[in-house]
C-alpha positions in Angstrom: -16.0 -21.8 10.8 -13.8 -20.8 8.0 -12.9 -23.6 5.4 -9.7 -25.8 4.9 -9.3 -23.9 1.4 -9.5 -20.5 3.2 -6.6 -21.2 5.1 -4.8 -22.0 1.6 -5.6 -18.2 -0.3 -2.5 -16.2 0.4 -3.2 -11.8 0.4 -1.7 -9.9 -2.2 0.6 -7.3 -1.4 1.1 -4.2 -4.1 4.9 -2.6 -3.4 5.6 0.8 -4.1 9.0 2.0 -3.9 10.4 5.4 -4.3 12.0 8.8 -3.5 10.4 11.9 -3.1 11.7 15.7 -3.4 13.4 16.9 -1.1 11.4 18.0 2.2 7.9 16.2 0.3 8.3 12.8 2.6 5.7 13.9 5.2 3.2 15.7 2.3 3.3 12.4 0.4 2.3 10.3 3.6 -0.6 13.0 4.5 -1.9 12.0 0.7 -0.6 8.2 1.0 -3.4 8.5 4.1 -5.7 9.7 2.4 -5.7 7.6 -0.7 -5.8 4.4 1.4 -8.9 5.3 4.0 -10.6 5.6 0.1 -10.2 2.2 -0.4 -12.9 -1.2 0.8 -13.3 -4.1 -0.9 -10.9 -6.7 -0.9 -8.4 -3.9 1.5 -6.3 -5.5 4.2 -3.8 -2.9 5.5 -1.4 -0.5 4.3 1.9 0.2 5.7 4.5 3.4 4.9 8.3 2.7 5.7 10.6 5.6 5.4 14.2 4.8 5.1 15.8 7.2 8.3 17.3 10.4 7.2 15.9 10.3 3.9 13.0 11.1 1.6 13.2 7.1 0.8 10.2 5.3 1.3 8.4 2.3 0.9 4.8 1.5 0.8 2.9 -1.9 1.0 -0.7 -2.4 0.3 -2.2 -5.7 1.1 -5.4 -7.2 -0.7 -7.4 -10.1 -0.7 -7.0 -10.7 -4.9 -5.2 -7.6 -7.2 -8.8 -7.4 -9.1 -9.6 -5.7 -5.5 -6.4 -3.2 -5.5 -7.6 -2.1 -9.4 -11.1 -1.5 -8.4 -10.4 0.6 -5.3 -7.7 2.4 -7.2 -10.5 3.2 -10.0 -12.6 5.6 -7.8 -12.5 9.2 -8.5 -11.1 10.0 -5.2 -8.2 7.9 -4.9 -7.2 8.6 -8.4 -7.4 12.4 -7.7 -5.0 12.2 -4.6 -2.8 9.3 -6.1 -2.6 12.6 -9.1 -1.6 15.1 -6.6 1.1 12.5 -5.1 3.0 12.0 -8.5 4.5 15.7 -8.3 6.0 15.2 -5.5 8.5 12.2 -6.8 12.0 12.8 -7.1 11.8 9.9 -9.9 9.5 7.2 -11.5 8.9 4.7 -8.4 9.2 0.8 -9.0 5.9 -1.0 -8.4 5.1 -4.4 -8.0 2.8 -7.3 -6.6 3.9 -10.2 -4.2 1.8 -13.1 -3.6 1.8 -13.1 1.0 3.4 -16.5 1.6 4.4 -16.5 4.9 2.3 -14.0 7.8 3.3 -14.5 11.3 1.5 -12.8 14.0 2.9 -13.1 17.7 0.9 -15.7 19.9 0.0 -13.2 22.4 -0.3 -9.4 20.9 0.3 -7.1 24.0 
């Protein structure tokens, strides 16, 4: 039975926000994919949002603490492919962590 101060520890979420060159979008998720199924301890999900139309996207990485996120992202593997990813930015893209304060599921998931 999970404790009262379990239901208190809000997830992490790491936010990745950038533009890719043109025509890269789906190469970039192929290696997003990648990168993530590297990842274990501490992992919660991972989500890719790509503004429509564009090479715009989005991408959200939840964790149970950030000590987690920077000890899956130290592994040879995912630092390899997160390597390989860089080239194919348009620009620098904006990073930054969020503390999960609100996470609403629906009562009864279809």
């Amino acid at each position: 039975m999970p404790e009262f101060q379990d239901f208190l520890k809000h997830k992490y979420a790491y936010v990745a926000r950038g533009e890719f060159k043109p025509g890269r979008f789906a190469e970039a998720q192929r290696l997003y994919e990648k990168a993530v199924s590297t990842y274990s301890q501490g992992f919660n999900g991972a989500y890719l949002l790509q503004k429509t139309g564009t090479d715009e996207g989005i991408a959200i990485i939840l964790w149970d603490e950030i000590e987690d996120m920077e000890a899956n992202q130290q592994n040879e593997a995912s630092q390899a492919i997160l390597k390989e990813m860089n080239s194919l930015f348009a620009s620098e893209p904006t990073t930054d962590f969020y503390e999960v304060c609100s996470e609403i599921k629906p009562e009864n998931p279809e």
